[in-house]
N, C-alpha and C positions, 0 to 999 in steps of 0.2 A: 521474237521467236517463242511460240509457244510448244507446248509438252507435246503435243501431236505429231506438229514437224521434228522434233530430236527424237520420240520411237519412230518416224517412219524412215529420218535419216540412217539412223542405226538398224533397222529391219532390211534398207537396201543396202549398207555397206554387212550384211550379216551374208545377206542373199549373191550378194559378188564374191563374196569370198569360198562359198560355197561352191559356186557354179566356177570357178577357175581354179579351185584346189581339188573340186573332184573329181575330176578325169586324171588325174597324176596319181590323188588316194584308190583309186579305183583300179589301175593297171596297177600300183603298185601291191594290193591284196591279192590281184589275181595272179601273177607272177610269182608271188610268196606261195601261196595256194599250191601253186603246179611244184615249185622248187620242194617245200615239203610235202609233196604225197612220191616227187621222186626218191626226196631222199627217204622217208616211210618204204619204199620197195627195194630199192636197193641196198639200203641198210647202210647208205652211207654218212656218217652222222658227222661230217664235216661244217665248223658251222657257221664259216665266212663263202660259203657254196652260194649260201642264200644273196649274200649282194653284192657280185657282180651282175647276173640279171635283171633284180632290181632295179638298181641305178643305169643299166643299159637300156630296162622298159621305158625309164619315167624321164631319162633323157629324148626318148623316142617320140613320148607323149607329149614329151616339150614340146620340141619342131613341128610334130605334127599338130600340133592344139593351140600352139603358141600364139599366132597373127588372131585368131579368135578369143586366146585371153586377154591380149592389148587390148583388142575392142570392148571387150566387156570392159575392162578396168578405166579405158578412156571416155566411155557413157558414162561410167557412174564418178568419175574424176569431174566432166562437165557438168551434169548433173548437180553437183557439189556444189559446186562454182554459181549455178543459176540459183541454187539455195542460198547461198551466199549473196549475192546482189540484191534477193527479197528481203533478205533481212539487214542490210546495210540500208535502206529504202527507209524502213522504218523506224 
């Protein structure tokens, strides 16, 4: 196994990681976003307001995004695996 294949292993487990935690970080800003510009107008400065939305978004984002983070994670799980046989070869 040379240097090339471990950055490009680690560039694709960098790149999974990103694509299946970002749809969960991404509702989870936007939902913060909306919870503090309401609580900014209505002046209510309560400050576990902010997560039960939250966590009712990114549960939401779960279910709905879920069967697509498996996939992504089970490509690059085989993926691995094929890396793995190349260099067991050698």
């Amino acid at each position: 196994m040379n240097d090339v294949m471990v950055v490009n292993i680690i560039r694709q487990g960098l790149t999974t990681v990103l694509k299946v935690a970002g749809p969960m970080l991404g509702v989870g800003m936007i939902v913060g976003l909306l919870v503090s510009i309401f609580q900014a107008t209505t002046q209510i400065q309560e400050q576990t307001l902010s997560f039960i939305p939250k966590i009712l978004a990114i549960f939401l984002t779960l279910v709905v995004c879920g069967p697509w983070m498996l996939r992504v994670l089970i490509e690059f799980t085989t993926g691995l695996f094929s890396y793995l046989t190349q260099v067991s070869r050698w």
